[in-house]
N, C-alpha and C positions, 0 to 999 in steps of 0.2 A: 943685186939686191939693193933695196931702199927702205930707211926707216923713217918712219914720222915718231920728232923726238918733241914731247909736249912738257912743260912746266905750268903748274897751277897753285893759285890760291884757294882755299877750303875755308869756309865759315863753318858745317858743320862737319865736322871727319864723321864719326857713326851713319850718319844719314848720305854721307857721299859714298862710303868704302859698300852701304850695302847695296847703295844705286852698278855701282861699280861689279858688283859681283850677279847679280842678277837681271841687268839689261845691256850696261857696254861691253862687259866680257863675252856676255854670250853673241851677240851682233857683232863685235871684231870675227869672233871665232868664227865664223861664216863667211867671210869677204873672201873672195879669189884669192889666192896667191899669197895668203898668210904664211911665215915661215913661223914668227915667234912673236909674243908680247909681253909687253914686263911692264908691271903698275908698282911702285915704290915711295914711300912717303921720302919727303925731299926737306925733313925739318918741320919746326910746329906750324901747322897751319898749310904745309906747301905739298906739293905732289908732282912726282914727274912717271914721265912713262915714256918705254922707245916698242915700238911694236915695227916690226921689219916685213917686209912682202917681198916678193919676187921683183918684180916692176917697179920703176919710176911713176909707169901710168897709174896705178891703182895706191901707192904712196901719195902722191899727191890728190887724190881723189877724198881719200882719208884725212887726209891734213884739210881740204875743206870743207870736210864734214864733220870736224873736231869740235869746234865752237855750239852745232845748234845739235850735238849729242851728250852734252853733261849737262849730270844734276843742276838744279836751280841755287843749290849753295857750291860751285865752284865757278870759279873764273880763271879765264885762260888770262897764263902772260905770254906764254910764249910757243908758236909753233912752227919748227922748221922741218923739213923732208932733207938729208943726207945720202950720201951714196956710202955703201957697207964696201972697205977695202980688205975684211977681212976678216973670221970667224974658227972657231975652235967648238 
């Protein structure tokens, strides 16, 4: 397994969190190979999220479709694809 782990900055949280809940969650929840996703505020203004898939292929497929699938008030800092060594 493979997750794409994102951190972002938010100008408007309200107007992100409901983009978040009625277009990227639903469009994750459909991709191959989803195991799990988790969206979490990361502090005022910030956001992180690790969403994991079966494959390296379709993790990284994610990870470059990260940037031109969020709201117009978030901005990405950071996105990396890791290998999962282990789950409970």
């Amino acid at each position: 397994m493979h997750a794409v782990v994102v951190d972002v900055s938010i100008a408007d949280v309200e107007s992100a969190e409901g983009e978040l809940r009625e277009r990227v969650v639903p469009m994750v929840s459909k991709m191959p190979g989803l195991v799990a996703g988790f969206w979490m505020e990361a502090g005022a203004g910030k956001g992180h999220s690790v969403v994991v898939f079966e494959s390296e292929a379709v993790a990284k497929e994610m990870a470059e479709r990260v940037p031109s699938n969020l709201p117009s008030s978030v901005t990405v800092e950071h996105v990396e694809v890791r290998r999962v060594v282990a789950r409970a």
